[in-house]
LOLUM-841874 format. One line per field, with one value per residue: z, y, x of N, C-alpha, C in turn; residue number from 1; residue in three letters. Coordinates in steps of 0.05 Angstrom, whole numbers. Atoms other than C-alpha are relative to their C-alpha. Layout:
% residues N
n.up = Z ...
n.north = Y ...
n.east = X ...
ca.up = Z ...
ca.north = Y ...
ca.east = X ...
c.up = Z ...
c.north = Y ...
c.east = X ...
marvex = NUM ...
sese = ALA ...
% end
This chain:
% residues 409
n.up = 16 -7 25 16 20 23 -21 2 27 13 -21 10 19 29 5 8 -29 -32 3 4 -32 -20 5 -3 -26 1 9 -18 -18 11 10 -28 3 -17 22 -13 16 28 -7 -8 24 12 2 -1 23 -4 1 12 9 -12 7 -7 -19 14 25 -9 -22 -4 1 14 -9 19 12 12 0 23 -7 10 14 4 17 10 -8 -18 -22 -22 -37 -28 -25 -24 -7 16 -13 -8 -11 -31 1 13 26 3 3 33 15 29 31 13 -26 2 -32 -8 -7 -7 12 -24 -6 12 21 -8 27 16 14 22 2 -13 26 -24 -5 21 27 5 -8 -10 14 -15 -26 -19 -8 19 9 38 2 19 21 -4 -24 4 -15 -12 -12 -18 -23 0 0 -25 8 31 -10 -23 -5 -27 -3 30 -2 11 4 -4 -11 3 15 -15 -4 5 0 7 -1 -24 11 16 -27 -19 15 10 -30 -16 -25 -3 22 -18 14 -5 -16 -3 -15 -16 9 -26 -1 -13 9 -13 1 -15 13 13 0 7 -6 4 22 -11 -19 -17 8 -9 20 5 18 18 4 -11 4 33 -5 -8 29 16 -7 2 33 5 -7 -29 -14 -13 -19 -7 16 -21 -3 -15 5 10 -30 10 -14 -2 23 -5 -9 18 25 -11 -23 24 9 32 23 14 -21 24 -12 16 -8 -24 10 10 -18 -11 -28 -7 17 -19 -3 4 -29 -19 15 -16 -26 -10 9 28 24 5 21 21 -10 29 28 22 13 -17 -32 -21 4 -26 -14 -3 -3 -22 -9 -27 -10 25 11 -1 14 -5 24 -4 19 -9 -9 7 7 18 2 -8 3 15 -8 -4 24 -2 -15 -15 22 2 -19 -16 17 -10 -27 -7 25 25 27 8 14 15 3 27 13 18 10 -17 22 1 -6 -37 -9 -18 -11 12 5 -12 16 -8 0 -1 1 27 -4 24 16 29 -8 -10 -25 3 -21 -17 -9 -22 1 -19 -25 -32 8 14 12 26 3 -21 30 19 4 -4 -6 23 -14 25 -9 5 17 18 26 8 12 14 -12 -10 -17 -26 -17 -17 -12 -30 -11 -6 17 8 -13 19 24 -7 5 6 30
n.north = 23 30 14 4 -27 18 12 -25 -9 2 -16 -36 -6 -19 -25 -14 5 -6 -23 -4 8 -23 -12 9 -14 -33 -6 21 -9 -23 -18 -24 -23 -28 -25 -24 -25 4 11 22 11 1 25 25 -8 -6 16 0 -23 -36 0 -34 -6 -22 -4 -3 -13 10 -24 -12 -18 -18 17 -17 -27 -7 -16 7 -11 17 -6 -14 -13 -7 12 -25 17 -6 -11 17 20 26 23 15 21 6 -21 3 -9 -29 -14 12 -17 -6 3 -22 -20 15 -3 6 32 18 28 4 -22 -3 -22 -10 5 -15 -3 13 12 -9 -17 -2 -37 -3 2 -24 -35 -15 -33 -18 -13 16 3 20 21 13 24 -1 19 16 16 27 8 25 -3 -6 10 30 -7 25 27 5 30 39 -15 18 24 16 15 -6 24 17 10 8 -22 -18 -21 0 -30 -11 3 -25 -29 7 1 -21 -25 19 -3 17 0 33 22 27 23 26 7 19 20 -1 22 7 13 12 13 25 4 -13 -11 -30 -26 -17 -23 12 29 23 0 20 13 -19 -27 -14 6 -27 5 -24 -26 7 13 -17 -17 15 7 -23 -6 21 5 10 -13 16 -8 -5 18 3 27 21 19 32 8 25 -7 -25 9 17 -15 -16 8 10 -27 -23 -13 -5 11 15 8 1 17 -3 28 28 29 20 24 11 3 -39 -12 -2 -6 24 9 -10 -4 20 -1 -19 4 -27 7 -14 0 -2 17 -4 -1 16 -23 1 7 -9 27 4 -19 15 -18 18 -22 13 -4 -8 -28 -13 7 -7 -5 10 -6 17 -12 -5 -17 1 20 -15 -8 20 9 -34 -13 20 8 -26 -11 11 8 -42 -14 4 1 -30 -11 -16 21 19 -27 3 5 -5 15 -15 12 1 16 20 32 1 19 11 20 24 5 -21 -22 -19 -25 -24 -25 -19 -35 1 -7 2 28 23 2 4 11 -12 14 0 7 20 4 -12 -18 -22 -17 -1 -8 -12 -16 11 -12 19 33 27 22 13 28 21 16 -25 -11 -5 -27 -6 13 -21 13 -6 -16 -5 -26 -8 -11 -27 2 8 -16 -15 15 8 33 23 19
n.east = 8 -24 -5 -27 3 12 23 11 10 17 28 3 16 -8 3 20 20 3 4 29 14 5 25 26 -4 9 19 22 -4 21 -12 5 -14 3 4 -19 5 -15 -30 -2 18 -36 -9 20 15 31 10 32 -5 5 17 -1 17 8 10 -17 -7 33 18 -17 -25 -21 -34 -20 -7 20 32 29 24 22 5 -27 -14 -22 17 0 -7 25 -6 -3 -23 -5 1 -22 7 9 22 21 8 13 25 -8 -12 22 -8 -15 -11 -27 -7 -27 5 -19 6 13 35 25 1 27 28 -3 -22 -6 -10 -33 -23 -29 -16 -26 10 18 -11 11 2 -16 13 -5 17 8 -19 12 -15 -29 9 31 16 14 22 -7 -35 -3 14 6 26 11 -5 -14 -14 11 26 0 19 -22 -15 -24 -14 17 -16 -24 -19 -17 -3 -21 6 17 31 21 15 21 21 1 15 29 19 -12 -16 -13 -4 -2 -16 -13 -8 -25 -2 -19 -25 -28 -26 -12 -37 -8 -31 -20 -21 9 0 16 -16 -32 5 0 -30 -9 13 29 2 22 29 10 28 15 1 17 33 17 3 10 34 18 14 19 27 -9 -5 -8 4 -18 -16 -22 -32 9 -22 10 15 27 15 8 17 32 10 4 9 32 14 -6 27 -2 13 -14 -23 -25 -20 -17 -19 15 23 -11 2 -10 6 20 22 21 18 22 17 22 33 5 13 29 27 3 13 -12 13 -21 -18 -22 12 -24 -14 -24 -7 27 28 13 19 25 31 14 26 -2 28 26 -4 -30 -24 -34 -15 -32 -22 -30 -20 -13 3 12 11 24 19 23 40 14 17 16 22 -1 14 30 20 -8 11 34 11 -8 24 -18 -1 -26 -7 9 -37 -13 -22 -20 -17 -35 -24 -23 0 3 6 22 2 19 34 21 2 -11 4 -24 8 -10 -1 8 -19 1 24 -10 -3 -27 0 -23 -12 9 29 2 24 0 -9 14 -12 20 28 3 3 24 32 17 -10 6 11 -24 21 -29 -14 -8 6 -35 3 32 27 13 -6 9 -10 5 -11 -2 18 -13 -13 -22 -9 -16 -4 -22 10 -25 6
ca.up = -407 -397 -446 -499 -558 -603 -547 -537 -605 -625 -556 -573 -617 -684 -686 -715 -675 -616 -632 -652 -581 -553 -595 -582 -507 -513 -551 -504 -445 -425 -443 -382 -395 -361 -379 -361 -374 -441 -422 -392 -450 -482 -516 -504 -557 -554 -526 -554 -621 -614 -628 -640 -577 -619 -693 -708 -719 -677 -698 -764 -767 -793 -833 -834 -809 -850 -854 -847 -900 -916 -988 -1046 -1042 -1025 -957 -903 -838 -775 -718 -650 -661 -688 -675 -639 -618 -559 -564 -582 -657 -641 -669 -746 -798 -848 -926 -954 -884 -867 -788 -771 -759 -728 -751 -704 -688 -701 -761 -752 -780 -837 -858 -928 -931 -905 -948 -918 -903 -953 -1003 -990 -977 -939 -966 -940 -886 -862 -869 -934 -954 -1025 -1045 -1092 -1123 -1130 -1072 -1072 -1033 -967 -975 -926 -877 -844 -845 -777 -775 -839 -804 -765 -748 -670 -665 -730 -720 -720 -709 -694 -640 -627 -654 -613 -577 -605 -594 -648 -631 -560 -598 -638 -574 -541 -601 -607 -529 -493 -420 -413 -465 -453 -472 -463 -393 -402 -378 -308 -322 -266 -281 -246 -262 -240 -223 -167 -215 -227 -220 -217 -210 -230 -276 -274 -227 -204 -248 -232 -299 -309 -310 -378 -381 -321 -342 -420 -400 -368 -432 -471 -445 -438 -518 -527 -487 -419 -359 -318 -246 -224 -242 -183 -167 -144 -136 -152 -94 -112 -61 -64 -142 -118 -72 -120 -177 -136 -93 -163 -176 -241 -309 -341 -295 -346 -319 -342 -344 -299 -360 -384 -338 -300 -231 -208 -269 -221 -262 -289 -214 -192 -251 -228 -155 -165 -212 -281 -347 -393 -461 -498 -471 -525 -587 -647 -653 -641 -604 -548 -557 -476 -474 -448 -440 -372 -355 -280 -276 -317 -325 -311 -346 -342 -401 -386 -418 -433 -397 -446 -472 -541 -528 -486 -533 -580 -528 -520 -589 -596 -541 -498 -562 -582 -518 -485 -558 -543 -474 -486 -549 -602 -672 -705 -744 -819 -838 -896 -927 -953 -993 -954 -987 -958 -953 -875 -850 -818 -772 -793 -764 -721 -753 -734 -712 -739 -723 -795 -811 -872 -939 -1006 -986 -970 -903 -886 -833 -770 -743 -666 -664 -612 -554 -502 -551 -557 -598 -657 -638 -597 -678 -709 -749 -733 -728 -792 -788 -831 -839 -825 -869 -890 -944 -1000 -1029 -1054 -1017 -988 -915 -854 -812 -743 -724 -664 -622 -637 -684 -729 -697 -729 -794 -751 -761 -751 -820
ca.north = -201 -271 -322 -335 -273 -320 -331 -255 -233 -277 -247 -172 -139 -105 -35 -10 -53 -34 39 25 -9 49 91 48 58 128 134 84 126 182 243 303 372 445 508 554 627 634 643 580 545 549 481 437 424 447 397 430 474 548 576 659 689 749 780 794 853 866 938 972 994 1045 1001 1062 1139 1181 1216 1185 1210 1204 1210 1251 1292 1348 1341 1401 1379 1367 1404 1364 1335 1258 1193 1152 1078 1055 1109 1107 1121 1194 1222 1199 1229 1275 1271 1312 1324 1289 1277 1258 1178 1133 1070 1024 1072 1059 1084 1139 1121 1142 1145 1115 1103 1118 1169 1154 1217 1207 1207 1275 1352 1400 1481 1538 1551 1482 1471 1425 1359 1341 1271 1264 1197 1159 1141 1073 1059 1017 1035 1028 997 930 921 880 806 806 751 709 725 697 622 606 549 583 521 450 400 375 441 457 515 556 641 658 620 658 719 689 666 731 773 714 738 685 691 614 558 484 441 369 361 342 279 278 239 223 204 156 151 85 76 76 102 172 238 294 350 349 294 232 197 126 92 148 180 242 229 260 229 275 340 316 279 328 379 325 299 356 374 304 325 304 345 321 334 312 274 235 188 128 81 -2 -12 -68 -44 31 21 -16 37 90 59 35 99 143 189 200 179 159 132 131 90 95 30 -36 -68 -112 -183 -164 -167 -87 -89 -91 -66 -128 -161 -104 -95 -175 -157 -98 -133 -94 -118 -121 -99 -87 -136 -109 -83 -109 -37 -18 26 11 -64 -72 -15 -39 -4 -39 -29 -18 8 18 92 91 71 62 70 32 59 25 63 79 152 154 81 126 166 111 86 162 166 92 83 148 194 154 139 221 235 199 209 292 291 311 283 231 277 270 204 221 196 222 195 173 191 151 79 63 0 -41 -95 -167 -173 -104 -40 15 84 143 208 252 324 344 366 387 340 281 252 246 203 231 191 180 145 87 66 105 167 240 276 248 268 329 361 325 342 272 195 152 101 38 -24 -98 -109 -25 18 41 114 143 95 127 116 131 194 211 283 315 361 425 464 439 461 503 480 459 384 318 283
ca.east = -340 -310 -293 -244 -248 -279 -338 -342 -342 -402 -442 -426 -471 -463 -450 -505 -559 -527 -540 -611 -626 -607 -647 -711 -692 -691 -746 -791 -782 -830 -821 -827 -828 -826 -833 -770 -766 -738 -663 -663 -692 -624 -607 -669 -724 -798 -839 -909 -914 -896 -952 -956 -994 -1005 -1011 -933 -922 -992 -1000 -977 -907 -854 -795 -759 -739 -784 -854 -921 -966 -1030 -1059 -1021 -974 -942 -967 -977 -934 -976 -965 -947 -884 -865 -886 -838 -838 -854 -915 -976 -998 -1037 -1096 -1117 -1081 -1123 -1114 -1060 -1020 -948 -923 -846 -840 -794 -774 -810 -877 -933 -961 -1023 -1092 -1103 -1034 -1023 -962 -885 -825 -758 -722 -667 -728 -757 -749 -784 -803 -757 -811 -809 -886 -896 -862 -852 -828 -762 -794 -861 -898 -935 -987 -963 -888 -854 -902 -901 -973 -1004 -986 -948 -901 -953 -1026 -1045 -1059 -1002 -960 -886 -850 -865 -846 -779 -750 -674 -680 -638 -620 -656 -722 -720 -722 -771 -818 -805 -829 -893 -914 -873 -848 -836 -815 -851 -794 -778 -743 -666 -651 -615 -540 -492 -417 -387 -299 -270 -202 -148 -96 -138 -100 -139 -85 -7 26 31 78 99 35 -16 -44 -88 -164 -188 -249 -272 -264 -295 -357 -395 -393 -397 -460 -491 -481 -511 -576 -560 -561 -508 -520 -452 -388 -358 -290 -305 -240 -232 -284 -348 -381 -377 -397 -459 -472 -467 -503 -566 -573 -561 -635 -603 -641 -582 -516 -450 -395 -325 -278 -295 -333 -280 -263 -210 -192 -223 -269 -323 -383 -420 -420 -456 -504 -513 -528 -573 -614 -603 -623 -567 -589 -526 -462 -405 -409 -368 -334 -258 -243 -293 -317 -330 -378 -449 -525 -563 -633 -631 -702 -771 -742 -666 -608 -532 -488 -408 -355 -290 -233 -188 -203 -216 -248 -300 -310 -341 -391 -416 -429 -452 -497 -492 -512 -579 -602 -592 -622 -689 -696 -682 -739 -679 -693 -645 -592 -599 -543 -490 -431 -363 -312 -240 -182 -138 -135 -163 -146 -201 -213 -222 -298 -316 -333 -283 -285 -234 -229 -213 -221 -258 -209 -238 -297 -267 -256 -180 -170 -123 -69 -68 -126 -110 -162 -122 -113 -137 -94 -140 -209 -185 -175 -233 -288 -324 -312 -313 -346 -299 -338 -286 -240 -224 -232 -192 -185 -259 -298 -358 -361 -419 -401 -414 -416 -392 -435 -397 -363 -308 -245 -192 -158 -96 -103 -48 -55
c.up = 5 -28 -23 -22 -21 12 -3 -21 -6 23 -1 -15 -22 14 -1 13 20 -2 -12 23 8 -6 11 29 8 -9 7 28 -1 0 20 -11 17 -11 17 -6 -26 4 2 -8 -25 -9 2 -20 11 6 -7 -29 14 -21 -8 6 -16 -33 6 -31 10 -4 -27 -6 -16 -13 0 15 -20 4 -7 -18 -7 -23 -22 3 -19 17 18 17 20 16 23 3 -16 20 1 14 28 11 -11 -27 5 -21 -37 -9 -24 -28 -1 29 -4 39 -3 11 12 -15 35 16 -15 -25 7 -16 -16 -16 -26 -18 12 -22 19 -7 -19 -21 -1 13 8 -21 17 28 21 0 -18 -10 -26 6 -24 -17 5 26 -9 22 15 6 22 30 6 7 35 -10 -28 6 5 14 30 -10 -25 18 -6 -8 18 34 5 -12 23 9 1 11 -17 1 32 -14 -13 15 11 -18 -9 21 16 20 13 -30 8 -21 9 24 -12 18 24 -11 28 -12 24 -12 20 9 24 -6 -8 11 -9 -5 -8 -29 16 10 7 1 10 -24 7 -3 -22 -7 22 -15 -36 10 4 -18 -22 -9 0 -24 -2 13 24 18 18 34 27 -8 30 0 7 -2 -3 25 -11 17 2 -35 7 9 -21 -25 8 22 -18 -3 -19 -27 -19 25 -22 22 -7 15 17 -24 -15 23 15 22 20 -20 21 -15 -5 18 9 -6 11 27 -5 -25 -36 -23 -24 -36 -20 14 -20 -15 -12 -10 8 -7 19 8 26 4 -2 4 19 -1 26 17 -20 -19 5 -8 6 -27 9 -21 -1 16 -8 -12 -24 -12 17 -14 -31 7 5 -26 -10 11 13 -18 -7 19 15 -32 7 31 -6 -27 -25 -29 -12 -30 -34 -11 -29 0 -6 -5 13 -20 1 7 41 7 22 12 -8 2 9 -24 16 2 -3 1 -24 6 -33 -16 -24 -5 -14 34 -1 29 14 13 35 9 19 29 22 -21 -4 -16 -29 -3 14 -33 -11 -5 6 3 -33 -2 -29 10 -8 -27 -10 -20 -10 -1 -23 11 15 36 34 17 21 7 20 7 5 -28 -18 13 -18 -15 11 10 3 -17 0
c.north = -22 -20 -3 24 -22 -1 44 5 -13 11 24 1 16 26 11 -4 7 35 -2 -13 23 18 -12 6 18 9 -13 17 22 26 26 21 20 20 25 22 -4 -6 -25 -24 -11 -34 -29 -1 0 -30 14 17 26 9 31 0 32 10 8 21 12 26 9 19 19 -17 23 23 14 20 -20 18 -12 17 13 19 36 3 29 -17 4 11 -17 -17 -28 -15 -23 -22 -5 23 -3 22 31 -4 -17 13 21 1 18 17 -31 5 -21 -27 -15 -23 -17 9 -8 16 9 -15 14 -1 -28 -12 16 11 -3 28 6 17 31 26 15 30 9 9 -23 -11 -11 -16 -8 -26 -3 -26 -10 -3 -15 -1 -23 3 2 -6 -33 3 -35 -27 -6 -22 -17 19 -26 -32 -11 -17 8 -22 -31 -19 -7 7 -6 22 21 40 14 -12 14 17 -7 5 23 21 -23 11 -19 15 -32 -23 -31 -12 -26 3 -13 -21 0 -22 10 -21 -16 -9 -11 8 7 25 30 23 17 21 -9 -16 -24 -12 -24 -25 10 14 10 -15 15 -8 15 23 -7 -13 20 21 -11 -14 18 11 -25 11 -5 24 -7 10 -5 -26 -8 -17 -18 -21 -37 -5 -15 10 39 11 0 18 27 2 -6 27 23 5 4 -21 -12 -7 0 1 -3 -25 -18 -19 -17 -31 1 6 30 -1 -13 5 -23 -20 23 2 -28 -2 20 -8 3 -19 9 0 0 -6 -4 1 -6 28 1 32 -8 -22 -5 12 -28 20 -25 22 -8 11 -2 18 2 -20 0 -10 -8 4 -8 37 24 29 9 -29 8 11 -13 -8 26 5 -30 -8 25 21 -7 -4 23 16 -9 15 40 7 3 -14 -6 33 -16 -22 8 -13 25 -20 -11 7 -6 -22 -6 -25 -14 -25 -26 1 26 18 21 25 15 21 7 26 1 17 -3 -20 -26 0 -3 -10 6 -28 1 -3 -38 -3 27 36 22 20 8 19 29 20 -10 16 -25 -31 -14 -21 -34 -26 -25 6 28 8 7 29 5 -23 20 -15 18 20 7 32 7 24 22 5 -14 18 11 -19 -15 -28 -18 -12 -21
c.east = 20 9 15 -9 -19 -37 -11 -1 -31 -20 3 -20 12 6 -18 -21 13 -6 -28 -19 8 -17 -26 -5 -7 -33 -28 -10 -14 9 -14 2 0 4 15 -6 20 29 3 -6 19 3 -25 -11 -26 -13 -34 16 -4 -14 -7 -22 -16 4 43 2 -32 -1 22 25 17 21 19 -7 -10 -23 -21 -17 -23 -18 22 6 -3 -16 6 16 -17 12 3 20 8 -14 13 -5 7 -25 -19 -13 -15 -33 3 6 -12 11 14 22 25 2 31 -10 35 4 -10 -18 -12 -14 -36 -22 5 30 2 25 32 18 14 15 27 -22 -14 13 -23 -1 22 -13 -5 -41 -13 19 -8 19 17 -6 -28 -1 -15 -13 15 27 12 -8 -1 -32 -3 -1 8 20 -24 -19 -2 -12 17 14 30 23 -10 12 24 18 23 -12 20 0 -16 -28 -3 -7 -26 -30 -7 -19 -33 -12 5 14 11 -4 -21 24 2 30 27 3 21 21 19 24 12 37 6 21 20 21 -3 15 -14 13 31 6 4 28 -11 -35 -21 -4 -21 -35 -2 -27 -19 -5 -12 -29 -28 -9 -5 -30 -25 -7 -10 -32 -12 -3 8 3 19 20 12 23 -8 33 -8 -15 -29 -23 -3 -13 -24 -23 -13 -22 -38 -9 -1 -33 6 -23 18 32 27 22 28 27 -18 -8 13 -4 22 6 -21 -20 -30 -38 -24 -3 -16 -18 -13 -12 -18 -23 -1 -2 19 -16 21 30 31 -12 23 11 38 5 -21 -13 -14 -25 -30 -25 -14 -23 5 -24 -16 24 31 17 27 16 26 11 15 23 25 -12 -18 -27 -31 -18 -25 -14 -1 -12 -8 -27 -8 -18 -30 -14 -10 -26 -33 -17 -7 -28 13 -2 29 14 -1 33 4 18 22 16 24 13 22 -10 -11 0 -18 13 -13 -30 -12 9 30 -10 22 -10 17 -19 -8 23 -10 -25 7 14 22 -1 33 20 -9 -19 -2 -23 6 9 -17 4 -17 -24 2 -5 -18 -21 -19 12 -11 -2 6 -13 25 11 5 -18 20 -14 -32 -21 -21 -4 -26 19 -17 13 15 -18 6 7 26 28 25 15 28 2 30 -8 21
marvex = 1 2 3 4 5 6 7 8 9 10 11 12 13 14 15 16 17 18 19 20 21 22 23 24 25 26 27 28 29 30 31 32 33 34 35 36 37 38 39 40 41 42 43 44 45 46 47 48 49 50 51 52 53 54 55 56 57 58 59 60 61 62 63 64 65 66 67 68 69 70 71 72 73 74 75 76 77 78 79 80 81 82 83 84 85 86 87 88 89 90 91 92 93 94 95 96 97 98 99 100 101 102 103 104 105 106 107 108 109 110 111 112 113 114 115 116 117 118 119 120 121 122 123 124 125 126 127 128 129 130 131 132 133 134 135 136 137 138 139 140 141 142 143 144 145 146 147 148 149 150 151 152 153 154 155 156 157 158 159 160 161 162 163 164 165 166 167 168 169 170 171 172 173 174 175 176 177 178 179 180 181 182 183 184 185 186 187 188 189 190 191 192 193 194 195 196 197 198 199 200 201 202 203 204 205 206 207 208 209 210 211 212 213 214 215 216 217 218 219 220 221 222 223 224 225 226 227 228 229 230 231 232 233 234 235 236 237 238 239 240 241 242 243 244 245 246 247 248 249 250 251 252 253 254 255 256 257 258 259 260 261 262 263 264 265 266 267 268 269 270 271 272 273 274 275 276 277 278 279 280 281 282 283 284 285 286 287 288 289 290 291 292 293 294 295 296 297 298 299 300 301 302 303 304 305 306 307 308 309 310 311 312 313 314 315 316 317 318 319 320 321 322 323 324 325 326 327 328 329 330 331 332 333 334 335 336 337 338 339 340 341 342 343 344 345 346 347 348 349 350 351 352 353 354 355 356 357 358 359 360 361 362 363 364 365 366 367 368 369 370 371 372 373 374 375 376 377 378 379 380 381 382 383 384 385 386 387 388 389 390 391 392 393 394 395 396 397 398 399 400 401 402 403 404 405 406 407 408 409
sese = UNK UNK UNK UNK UNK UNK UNK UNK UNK UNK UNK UNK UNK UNK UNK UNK UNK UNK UNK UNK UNK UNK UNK UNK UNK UNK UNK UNK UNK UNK UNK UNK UNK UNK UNK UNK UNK UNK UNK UNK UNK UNK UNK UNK UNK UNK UNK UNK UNK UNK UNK UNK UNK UNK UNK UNK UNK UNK UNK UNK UNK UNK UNK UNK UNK UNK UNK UNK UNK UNK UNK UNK UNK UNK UNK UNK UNK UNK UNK UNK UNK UNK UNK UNK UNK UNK UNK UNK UNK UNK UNK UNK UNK UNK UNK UNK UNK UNK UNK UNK UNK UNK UNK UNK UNK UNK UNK UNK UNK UNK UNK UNK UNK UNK UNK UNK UNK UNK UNK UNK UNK UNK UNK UNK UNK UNK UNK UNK UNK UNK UNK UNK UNK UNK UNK UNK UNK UNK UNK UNK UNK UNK UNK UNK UNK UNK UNK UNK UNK UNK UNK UNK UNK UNK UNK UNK UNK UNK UNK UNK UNK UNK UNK UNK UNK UNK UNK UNK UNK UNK UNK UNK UNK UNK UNK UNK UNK UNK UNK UNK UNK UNK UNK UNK UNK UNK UNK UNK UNK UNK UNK UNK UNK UNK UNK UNK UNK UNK UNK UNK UNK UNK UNK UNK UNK UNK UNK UNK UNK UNK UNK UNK UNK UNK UNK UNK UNK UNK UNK UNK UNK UNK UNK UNK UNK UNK UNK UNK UNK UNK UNK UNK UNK UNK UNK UNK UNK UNK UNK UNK UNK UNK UNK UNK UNK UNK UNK UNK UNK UNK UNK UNK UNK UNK UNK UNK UNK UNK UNK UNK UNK UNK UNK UNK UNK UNK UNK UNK UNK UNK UNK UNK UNK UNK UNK UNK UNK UNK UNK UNK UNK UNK UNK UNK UNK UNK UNK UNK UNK UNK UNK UNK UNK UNK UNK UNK UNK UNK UNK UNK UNK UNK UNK UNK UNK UNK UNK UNK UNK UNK UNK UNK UNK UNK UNK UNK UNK UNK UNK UNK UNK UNK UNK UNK UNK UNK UNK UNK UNK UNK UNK UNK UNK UNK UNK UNK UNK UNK UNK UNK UNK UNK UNK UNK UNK UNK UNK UNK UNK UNK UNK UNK UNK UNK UNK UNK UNK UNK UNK UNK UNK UNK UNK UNK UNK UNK UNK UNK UNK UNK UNK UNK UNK UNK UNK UNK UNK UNK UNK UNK UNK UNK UNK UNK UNK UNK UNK UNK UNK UNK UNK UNK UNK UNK UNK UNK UNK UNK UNK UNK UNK UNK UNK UNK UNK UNK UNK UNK UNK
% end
């Protein structure tokens, strides 16, 4: 961006609109799916309802280790053994007779209802079962489609796919999921100064925005299909950016004005459509969202670390969430309870760690810092001018668990 701060500030965008252009983005864009085998299904969300292919459970079952009987008791034992799952139920059962059951077998015709084996005793000769309490009609039995009869609606669109809905699918009669197609994402990290290996030495630091992006993106929704280097080059940029098959492109550093920041001449030469030109946040205000097709996108990051990871969850987040099908997460509030100093006009982002519910905002929370967000439970989101103690205050999740209670306060 060029121009005196006064000039850029009023051409940035809000905060919040710039996180609802990206949504609309996302959510404009068409929506592909495919239908993996279940495994592979892992993390996406349903793009049809799942629908049960069959009655669940589709044949009447044992809940329990036990005897099938059928009628009242005390019951003759049958002759021929038990019936064990993964077998087929046998012959019908006649009134006043008992047969050894599995849990998980089929229960015989006839049979009226299930005695778990705690609950009953055999004669001395082994050839009549009495029962030690009531029997009830049904006990014991899951009766056919007592979950979900074929042709139910189990769950709806734009579910996650999560481990327990494979199992779910798998026990509906599923061998493939359709889900909503992850969106391809290609990294691009700027910079001469990048170490990849070692420390830093003689004005060479660590990349850490490599090795974070790619896991990052991917819990956003993304499927990132590779992260490469690119050094201060205008032209190997250009190349990169206009020869990218990716669906989303995410750019890291360049989008400020100064001498290497290279990316807003190239969005310029290849054409691109900028839709979001700074946002009024800190850390992060450079970040930008270009259209540089109908269908493809590029997301610019500022450079600085933790200034990354506010466009990721600014623009990156909403736009990965549309494009991938994922519904908006539900927003909340918590209290601060400490004082958080703001910024005269942008909104801020801190990382804090929840306490007693209230947000506690972490120190080490500078553009180029990760010490903050590396302990965080989320980003707090601090509108100009601060808050004090008990204000309630917009939170931004993160895309994982909270991480152990070992926090910098």
């Amino acid at each position: 961006m060029t121009g005196p701060q006064g000039e850029e500030r009023h051409r940035a965008t809000a905060w919040g609109e710039a996180r609802a252009i990206a949504a609309r983005v996302g959510r404009s864009g068409p929506v592909r799916s495919r239908r993996p085998a279940l495994p592979d299904a892992l993390g996406s969300v349903l793009a049809e309802p799942l629908v049960a292919l069959t009655d669940l459970p589709s044949f009447d079952t044992s809940a329990m280790d036990g005897w099938a009987v059928a009628g009242p008791g005390p019951w003759a034992v049958a002759e021929g053994g038990s019936v064990l799952a993964g077998h087929a139920a046998g012959s019908e059962l006649p009134d006043g007779t008992a047969v050894r059951i599995a849990t998980g077998a089929p229960v015989p015709p006839g049979a009226t209802a299930v005695i778990r084996s705690e609950h009953s005793r055999t004669g001395a000769d082994g050839a009549r079962l009495h029962a030690d309490r009531d029997v009830l009609p049904g006990q014991d039995i899951r009766p056919r489609g007592q979950e979900c009869r074929a042709g139910d609606e189990l769950l709806p669109a734009g579910v996650p796919v999560t481990p327990a809905l494979l199992g779910l699918a798998a026990a509906a009669g599923y061998d493939e999921l359709p889900v909503v197609q992850r969106p391809l994402v290609e990294v691009l990290v700027l910079g001469d100064e990048l170490l990849t290996a070692g420390l830093p030495h003689e004005g060479l630091i660590r990349d850490a925005l490599g090795p974070m992006l790619g896991p990052w993106l991917g819990a956003l929704g993304g499927h990132v299909v590779t992260t490469r280097r690119i050094g201060d080059d205008a032209d190997a940029l250009y190349a990169a950016v206009t020869g990218s098959q990716a669906d989303v492109v995410i750019t890291t550093g360049g989008t400020a004005a100064g001498p290497v920041d290279h990316v807003h001449p190239v969005l310029r030469k290849a054409g691109a459509e900028l839709l979001v030109d700074g946002v009024k946040v800190r850390p992060g205000h450079p970040m930008l969202l270009a259209r540089l097709a109908p269908d493809r996108h590029l997301v610019g990051l500022p450079g600085n670390p933790l200034a990354a990871v506010s466009g990721l969850l600014t623009l990156a987040e909403p736009l990965l969430r549309g494009l991938s099908g994922r519904p908006a997460p539900e927003p909340y509030r918590l209290p601060v309870r400490d004082e958080v100093h703001g910024h005269p006009y942008d909104t801020r982002l801190v990382p804090f760690v929840r306490r007693a519910g209230h947000a506690v905002p972490l120190h080490y929370n500078g553009p180029a810092m990760l010490r903050g967000i590396a302990a965080a439970d989320g980003l707090a989101v601090v509108p100009p001018g601060g808050a004090g103690p008990g204000d309630l205050l917009d939170i931004l999740d993160l895309p994982w668990p909270s991480p152990t209670e070992g926090c910098f306060t």
